[in-house]
C-alpha positions as CSV (number, residue, x, y, z in Angstrom):
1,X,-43.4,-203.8,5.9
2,X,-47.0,-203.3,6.3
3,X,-48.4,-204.1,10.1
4,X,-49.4,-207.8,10.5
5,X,-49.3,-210.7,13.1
6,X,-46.1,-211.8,10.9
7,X,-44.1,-208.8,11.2
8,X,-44.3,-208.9,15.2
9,X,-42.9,-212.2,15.2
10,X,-40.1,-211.3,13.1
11,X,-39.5,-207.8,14.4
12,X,-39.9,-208.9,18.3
13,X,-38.7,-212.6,18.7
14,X,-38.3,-211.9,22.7
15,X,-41.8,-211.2,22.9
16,X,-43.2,-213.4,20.8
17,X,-45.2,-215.5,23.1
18,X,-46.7,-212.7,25.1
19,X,-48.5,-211.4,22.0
20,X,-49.6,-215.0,20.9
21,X,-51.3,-215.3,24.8
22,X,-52.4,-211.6,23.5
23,X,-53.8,-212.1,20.5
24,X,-55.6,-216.2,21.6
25,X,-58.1,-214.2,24.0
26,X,-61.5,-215.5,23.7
27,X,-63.8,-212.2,21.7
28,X,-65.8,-211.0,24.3
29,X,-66.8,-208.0,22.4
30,X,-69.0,-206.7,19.9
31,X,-67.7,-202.9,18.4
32,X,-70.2,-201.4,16.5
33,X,-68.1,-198.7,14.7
34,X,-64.7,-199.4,12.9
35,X,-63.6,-195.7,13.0
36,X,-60.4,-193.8,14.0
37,X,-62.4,-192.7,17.9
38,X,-62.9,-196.1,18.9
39,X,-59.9,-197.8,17.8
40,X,-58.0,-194.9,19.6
41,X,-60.7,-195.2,22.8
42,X,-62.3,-199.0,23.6
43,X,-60.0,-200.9,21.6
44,X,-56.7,-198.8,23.2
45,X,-58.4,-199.2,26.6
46,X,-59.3,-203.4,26.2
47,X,-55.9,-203.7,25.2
48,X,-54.0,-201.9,28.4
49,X,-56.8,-203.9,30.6
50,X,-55.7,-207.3,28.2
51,X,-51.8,-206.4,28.8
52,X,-52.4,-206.2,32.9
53,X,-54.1,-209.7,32.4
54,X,-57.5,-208.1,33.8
55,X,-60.3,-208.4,31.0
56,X,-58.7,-211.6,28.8
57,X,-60.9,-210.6,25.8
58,X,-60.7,-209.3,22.2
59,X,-62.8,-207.3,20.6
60,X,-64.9,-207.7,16.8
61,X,-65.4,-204.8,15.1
62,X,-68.7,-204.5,13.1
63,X,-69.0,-201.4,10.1
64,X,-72.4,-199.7,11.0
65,X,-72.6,-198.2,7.3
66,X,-71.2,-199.4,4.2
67,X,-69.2,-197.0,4.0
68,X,-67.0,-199.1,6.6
69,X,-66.0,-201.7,4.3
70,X,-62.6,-200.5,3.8
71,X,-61.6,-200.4,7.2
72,X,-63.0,-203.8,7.8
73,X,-61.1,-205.2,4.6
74,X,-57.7,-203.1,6.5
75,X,-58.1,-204.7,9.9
76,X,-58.7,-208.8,8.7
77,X,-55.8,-207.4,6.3
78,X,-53.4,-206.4,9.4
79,X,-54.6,-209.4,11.3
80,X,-56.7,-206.9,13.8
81,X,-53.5,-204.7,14.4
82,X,-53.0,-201.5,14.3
83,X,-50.7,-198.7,16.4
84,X,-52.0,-195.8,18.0
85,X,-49.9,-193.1,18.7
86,X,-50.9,-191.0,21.1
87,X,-48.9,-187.1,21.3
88,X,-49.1,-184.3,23.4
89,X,-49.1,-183.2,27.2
90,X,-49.5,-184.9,30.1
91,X,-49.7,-184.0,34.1
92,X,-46.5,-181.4,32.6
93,X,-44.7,-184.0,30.6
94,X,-44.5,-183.8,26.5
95,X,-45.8,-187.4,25.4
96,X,-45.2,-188.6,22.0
97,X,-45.5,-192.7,22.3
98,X,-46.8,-194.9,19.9
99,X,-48.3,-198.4,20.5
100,X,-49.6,-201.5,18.6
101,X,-53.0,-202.5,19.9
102,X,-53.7,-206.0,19.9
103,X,-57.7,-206.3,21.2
104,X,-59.1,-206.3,18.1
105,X,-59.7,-210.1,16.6
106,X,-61.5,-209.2,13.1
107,X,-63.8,-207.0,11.6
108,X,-67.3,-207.9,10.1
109,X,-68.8,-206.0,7.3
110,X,-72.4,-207.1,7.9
111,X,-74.0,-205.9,4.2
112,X,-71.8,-208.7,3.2
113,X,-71.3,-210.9,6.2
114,X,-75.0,-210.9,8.0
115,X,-74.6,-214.5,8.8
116,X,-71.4,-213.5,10.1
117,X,-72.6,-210.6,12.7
118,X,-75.8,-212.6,14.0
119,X,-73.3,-215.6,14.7
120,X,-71.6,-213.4,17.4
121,X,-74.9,-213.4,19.1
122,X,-75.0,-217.4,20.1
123,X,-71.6,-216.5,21.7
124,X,-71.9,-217.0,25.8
125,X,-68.4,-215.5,25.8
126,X,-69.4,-212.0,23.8
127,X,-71.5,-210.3,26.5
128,X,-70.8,-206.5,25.8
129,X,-71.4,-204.6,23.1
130,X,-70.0,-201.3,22.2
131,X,-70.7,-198.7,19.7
132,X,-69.9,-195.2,18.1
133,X,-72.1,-194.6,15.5
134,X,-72.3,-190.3,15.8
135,X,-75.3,-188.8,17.1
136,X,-76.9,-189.0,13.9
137,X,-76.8,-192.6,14.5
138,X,-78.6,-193.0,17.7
139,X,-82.1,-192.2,16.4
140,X,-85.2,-194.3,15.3
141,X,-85.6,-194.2,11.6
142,X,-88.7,-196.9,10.4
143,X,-87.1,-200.0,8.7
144,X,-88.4,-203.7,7.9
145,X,-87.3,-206.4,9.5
146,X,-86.3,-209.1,7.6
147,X,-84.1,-212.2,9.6
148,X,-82.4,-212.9,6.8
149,X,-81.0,-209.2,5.7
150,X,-79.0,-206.4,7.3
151,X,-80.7,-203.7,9.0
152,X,-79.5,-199.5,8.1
153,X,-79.4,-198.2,11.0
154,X,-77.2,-199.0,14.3
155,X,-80.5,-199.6,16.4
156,X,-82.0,-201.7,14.0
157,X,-79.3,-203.9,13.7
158,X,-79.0,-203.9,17.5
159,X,-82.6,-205.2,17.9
160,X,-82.0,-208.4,15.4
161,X,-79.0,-209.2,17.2
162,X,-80.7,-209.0,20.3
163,X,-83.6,-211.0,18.6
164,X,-81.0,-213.8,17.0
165,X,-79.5,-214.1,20.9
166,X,-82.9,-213.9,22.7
167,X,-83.9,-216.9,19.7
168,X,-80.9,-218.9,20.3
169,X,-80.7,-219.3,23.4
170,X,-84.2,-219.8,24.3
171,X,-84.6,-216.3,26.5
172,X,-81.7,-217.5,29.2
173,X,-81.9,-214.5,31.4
174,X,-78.2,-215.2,32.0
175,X,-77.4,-214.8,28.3
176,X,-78.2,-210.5,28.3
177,X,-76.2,-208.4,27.2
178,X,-74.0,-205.0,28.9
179,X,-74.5,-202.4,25.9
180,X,-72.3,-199.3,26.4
181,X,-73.1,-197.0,23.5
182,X,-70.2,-193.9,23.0
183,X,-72.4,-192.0,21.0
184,X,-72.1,-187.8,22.4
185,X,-76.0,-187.9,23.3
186,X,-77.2,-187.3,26.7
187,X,-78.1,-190.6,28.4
188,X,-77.3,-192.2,25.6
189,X,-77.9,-196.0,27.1
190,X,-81.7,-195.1,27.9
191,X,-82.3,-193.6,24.4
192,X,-80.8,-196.6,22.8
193,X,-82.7,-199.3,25.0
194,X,-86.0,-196.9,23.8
195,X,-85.2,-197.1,20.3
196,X,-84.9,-200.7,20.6
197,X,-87.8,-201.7,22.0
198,X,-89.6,-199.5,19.7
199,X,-88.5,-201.5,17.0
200,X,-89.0,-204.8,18.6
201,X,-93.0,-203.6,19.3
202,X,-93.3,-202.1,15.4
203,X,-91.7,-205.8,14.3
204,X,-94.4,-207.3,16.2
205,X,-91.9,-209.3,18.3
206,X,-93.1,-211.1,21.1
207,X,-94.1,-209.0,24.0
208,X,-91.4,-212.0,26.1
209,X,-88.6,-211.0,23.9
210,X,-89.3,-207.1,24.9
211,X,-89.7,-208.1,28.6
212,X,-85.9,-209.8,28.3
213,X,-84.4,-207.3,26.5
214,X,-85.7,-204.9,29.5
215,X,-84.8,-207.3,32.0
216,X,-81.7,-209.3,31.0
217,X,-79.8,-206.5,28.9
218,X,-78.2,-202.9,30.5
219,X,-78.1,-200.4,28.6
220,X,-75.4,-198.3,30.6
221,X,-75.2,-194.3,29.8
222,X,-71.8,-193.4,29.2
223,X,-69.5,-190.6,29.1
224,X,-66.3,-190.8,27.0
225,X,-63.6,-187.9,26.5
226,X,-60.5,-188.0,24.3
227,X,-59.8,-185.9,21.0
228,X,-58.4,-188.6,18.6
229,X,-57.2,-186.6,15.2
230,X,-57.1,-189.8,13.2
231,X,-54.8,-190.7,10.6
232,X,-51.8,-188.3,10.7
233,X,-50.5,-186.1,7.9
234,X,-47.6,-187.3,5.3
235,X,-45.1,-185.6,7.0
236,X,-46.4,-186.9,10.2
237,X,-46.5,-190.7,8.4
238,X,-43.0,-190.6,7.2
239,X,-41.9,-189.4,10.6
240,X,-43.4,-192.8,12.1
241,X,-42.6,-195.0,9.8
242,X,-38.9,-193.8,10.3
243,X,-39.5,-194.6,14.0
244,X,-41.1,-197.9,13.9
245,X,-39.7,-199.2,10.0
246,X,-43.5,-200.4,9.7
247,X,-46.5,-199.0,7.3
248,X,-49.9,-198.8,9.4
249,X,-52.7,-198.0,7.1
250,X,-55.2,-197.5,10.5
251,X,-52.7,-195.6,12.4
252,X,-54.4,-193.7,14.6
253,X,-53.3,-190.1,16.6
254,X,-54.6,-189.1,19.9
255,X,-54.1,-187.2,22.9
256,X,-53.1,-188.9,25.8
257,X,-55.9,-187.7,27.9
258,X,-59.1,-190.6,28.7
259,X,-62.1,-190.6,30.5
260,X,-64.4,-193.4,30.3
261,X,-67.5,-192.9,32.3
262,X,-70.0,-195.4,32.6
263,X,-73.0,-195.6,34.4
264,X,-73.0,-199.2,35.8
265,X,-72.7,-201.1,39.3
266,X,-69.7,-203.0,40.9
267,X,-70.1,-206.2,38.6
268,X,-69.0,-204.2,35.7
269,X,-66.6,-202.8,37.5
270,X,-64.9,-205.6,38.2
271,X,-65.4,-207.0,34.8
272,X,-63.4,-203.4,33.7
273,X,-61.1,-202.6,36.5
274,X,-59.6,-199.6,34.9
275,X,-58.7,-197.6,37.6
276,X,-56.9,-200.7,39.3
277,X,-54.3,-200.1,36.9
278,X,-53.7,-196.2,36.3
279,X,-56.6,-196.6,33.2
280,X,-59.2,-193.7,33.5
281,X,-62.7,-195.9,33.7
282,X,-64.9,-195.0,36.0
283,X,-67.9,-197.2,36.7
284,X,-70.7,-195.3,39.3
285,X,-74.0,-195.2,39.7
286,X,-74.5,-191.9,38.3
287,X,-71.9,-190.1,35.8
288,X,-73.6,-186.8,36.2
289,X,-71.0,-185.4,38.0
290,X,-68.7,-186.3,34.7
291,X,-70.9,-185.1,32.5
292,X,-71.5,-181.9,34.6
293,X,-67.4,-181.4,35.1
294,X,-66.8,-181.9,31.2
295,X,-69.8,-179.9,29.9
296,X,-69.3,-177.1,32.5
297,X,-65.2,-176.5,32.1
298,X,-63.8,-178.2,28.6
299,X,-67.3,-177.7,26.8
300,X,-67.9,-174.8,28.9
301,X,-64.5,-172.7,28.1
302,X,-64.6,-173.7,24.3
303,X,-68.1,-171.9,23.5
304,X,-66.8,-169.2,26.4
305,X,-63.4,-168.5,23.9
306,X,-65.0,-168.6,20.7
307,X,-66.5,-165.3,20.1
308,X,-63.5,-164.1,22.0
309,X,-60.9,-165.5,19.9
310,X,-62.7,-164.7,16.4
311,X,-63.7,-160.9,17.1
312,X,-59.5,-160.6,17.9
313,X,-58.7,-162.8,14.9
314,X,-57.2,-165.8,16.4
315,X,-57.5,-169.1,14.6
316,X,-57.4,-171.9,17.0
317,X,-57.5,-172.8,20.5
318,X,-53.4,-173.2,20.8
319,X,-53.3,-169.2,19.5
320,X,-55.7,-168.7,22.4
321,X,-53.3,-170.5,24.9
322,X,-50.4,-168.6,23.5
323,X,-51.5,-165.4,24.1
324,X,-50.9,-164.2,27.7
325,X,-54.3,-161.8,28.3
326,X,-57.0,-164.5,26.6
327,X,-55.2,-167.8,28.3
328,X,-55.7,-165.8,31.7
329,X,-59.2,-165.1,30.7
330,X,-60.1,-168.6,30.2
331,X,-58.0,-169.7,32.9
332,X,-60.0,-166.8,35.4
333,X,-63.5,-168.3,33.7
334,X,-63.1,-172.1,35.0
335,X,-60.8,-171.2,38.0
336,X,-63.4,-168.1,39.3
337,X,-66.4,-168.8,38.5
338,X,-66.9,-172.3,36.8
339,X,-65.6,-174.4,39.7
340,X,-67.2,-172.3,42.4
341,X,-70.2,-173.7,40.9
342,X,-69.7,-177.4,40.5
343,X,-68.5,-177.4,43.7
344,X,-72.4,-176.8,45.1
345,X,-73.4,-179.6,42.6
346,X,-71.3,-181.8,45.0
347,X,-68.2,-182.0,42.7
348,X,-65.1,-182.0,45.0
349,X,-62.6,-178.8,44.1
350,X,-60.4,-180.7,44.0
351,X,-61.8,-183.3,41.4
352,X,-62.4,-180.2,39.6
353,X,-59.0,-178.5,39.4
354,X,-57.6,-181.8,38.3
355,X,-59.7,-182.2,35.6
356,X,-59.3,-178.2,35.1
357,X,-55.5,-178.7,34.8
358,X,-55.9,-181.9,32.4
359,X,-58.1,-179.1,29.9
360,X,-55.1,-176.6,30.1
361,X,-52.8,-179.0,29.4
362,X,-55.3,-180.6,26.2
363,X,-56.0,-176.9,24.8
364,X,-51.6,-176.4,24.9
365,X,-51.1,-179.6,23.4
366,X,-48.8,-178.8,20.1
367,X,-50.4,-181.7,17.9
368,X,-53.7,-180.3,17.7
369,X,-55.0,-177.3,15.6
370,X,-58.5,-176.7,16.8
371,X,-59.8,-174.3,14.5
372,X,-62.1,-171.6,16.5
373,X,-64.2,-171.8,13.5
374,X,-65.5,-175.3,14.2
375,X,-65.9,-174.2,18.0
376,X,-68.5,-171.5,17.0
377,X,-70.3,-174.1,14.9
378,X,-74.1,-174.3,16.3
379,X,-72.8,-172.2,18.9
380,X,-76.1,-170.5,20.0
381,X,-77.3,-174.2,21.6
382,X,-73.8,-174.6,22.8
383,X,-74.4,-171.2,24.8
384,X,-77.8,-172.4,26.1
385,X,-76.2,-175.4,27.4
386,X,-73.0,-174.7,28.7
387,X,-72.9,-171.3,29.4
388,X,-76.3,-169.8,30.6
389,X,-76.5,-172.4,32.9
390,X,-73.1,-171.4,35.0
391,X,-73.9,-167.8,34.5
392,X,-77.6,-168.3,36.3
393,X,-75.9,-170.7,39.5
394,X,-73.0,-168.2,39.3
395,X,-75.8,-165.3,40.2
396,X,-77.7,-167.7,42.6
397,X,-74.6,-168.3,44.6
398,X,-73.1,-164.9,45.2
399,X,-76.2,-162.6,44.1
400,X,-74.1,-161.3,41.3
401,X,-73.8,-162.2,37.8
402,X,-70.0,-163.6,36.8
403,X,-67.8,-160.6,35.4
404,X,-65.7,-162.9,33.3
405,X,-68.8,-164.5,31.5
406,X,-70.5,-161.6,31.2
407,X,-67.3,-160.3,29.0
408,X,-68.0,-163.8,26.5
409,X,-71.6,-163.2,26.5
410,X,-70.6,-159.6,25.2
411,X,-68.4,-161.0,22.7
412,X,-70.4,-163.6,21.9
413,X,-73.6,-160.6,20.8
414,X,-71.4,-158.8,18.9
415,X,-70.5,-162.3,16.8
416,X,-73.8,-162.8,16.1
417,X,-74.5,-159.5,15.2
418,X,-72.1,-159.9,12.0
419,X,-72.3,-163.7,11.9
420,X,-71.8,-163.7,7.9
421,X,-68.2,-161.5,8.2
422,X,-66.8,-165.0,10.3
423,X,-68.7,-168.3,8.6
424,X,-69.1,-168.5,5.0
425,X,-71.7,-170.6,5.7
426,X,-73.6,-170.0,8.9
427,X,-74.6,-173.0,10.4
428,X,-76.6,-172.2,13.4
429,X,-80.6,-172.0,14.5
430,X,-80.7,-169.3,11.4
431,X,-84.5,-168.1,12.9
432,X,-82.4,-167.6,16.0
433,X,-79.8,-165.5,14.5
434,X,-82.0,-163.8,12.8
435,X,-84.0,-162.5,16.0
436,X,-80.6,-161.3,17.2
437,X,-80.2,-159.8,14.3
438,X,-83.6,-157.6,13.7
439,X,-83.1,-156.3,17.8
440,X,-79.6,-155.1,16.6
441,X,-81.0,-153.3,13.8
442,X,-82.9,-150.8,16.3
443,X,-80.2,-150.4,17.8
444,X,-80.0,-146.8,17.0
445,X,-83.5,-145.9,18.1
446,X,-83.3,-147.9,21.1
447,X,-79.8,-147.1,22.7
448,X,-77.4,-149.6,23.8
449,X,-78.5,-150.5,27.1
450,X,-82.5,-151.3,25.4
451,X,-81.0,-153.3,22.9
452,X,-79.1,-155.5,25.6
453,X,-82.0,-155.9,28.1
454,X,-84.0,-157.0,24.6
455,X,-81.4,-159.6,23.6
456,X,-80.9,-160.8,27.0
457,X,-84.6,-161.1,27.6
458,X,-84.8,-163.9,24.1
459,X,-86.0,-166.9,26.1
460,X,-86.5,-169.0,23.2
461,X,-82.8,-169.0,22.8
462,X,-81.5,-168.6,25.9
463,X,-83.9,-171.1,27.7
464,X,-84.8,-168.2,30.2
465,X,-85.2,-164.6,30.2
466,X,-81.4,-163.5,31.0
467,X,-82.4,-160.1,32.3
468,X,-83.7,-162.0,35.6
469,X,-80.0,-162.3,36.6
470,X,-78.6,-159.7,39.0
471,X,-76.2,-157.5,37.3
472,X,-75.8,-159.1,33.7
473,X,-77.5,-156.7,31.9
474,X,-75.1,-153.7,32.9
475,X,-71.9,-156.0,33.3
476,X,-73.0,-157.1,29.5
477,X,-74.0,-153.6,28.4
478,X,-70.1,-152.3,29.9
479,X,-68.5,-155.0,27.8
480,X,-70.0,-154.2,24.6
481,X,-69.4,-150.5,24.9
482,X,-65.7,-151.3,26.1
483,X,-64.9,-153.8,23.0
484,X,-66.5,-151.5,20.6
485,X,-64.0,-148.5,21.5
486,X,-60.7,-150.6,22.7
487,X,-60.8,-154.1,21.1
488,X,-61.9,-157.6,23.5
489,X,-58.2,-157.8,24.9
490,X,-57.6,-154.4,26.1
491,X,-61.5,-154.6,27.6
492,X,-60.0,-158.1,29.5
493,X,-56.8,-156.0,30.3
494,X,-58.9,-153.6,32.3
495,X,-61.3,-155.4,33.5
496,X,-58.8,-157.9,35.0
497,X,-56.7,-154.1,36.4
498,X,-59.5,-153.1,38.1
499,X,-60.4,-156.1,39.7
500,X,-56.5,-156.1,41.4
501,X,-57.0,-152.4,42.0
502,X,-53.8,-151.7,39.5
503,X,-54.0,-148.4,37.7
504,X,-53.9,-148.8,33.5
């Protein structure tokens, strides 16, 4: 049988009148975003709140594109149900459990059902609204407003809700709205709340209406962390359908790791009490030390294992964890001199080797095959940003550049240098690739060690002139001449001998 309000009667007769007290919960929520992350992420999390009997709400899901419509028509079709299963490792136990979630109530497709979506706004009991739109959906593009037809774009539509609600209910300060976008974007709630009231001024609505959507209405930055593969593979299908003798067409596969950070006070804390009951939301007044902790070690250790991983030929980021001399590098990077680091931007170590732990476990985790090839994607940015950073504090601290890092940052040179032998299609800041390019060229009239100091001194794609930082330029220079003649593992291998004073 296909998943539906009717088959959980039949199949669960015993617990038939704790899922209709489930699924009569007042909505409360607005989704923006009907896709496999968020029905894995919000709507798993409203529903473990819901089962505890500590938020008492359901959830509508909106499409933001057209292109949502079939998921909308599949959740009014499965009554708002549908299972996520959730497989891999967990504080050193296998996980594999799957489980219906029941927080959704229906789904709007608002090319279709505009009427529909501006309704939700004269609800008092929907006072959040959430969203995953991708970062390419959390930017201003110029539209026309017109009441009586649906907006393109996620902050568009946004503003003429806001506008509908703001209209309805006469500007009742009491009647804003807590917005928590899960869009990837760096302070994503503040970029969202400007994009919105640059719409609302290019409308030419009323400079009251702006005032209340800046005073009534937070727009809370958030942080949210869970790899969510989506629908699973036939084999994969077969396997739960023999499990659960039920057909799910949104089933849904994630990892059982969650971190929802949101930047917020104690009233929405209460109003999510996550933590209250083993449920990983945490609402502070700043998530920087979040966004610093996941940037810095899972972010950090991706981009630190790419160029690693490729020039050795490994595929994904399990091969990395199965292989004894690249795990411990990785391992030595966040353990030595990642957490050293966040630990003088006021994370606790302790904080840190939890969530250190928690990224092992998520890189080991058999259900996922992370291809290194999507790591490397854009990866000079991702060096900029997560890299560079630790290397410079990492210097600052001990008045030494990191040995580890310096190895990646080797590795990662030597990538770039033959970019085309590992991407098809390069897909990177190609100006930028280029300039490493044309200073390895000269390499032969320039010598190794020039031709580091030159690359290390490219500001414009580093952010900073790298040859400032003590000891990088020779601890870079040593790696590249060691992977050149012995390979990047057997250059670990000794580095990692002589640092324990063991003879190779």
């Amino acid at each position: 049988m296909e998943l539906s309000r009717a088959f959980l009667h039949m199949s669960s007769p015993a617990g038939t009148c704790d899922t209709d007290v489930a699924l009569s919960y007042p909505e409360r929520v607005l989704q923006i975003g009907e896709g496999n992350f968020l029905r894995a992420f919000t709507g798993w999390a409203i529903h473990l709140l819901n089962q505890n009997g500590a938020f008492c709400g359901r959830i509508v899901v909106v499409a933001p594109r057209p292109s949502g419509a079939d998921n909308i028509a599949k959740i009014n079709r499965q009554d708002g149900l549908y299972t996520v299963w959730l497989r891999g490792i967990e504080g050193g136990q296998n996980v594999d459990h799957a489980e219906i979630v029941t927080s959704v109530s229906r789904g709007i497709d608002p090319y279709r059902q505009w009427d529909d979506f501006l309704r939700c706004a004269e609800s008092r009991d929907i006072d959040i609204v959430i969203s995953n739109t991708t970062e390419a959906g959390m930017t201003y593009t110029e539209e026309v407003y017109d009441p009586a037809k649906p907006l393109a774009s996620f902050p568009g539509k946004l503003t003429a809700y806001l506008y509908h609600r703001y209209l309805h209910f006469q500007g009742d300060p009491d009647t804003g709205l807590t917005i928590l976008p899960c869009e990837l974007v760096e302070h994503n709630g503040e970029l969202l709340k400007e994009i919105v009231l640059r719409h609302a001024s290019e409308w030419g609505l009323s400079q009251d209406f702006r005032a209340w959507v800046q005073s009534a209405n937070h727009f809370c930055n958030t942080l949210v962390d869970r790899i969510v593969t989506g629908f699973p593979d036939e084999c994969d299908r077969q396997l739960f359908t023999e499990r659960t003798g039920y057909e799910d067409a949104l089933l849904t596969v994630g990892e059982p790791f969650f971190l929802w950070a949101i930047e917020a006070g104690e009233s929405l804390r209460e109003r999510l009490p996550g933590q209250r009951f083993g449920i990983n939301i945490r609402v502070a007044q700043s998530i920087t030390p979040y966004t610093l902790t996941k940037v810095r070690i899972l972010n950090g250790a991706h981009t630190a294992m790419s160029a690693v991983a490729l020039l050795e030929g490994i595929q994904t980021v399990g091969e990395v964890m199965a292989d004894p001399t690249v795990k411990d590098f990785i391992v030595g990077i966040i353990q030595d001199e990642v957490i050293p680091v966040l630990s003088h931007h006021g994370v606790s170590e302790a904080d840190s080797n939890a969530f250190a732990q928690s990224v092992i476990e998520r890189f080991e985790n058999p259900f996922i095959h992370h291809e290194i090839a999507n790591l490397a994607l854009n990866g000079l940015s991702k060096i900029g940003a997560r890299i560079v950073p630790t290397i410079v504090e990492y210097e600052q601290l001990t008045g030494d550049a990191p040995s580890l890092l310096s190895i990646s940052f080797a590795a990662q040179l030597l990538y770039y240098r033959d970019v085309a032998k590992y991407q098809s299609v390069v897909r990177d800041n190609l100006a930028h690739v280029r300039l490493i390019q044309d200073v390895w060229s000269q390499e032969r009239q320039l010598v190794l060690d020039e031709t580091v100091r030159r690359l290390l001194a490219m500001d414009s794609i580093w952010g900073l002139d790298l040859c400032s930082v003590t000891g990088l330029t020779a601890k870079v220079t040593e790696a590249i001449s060691q992977i050149r003649a012995e390979g990047v593992k057997n250059s670990i291998r000794q580095h990692r001998n002589s640092e324990f004073g063991l003879v190779d």
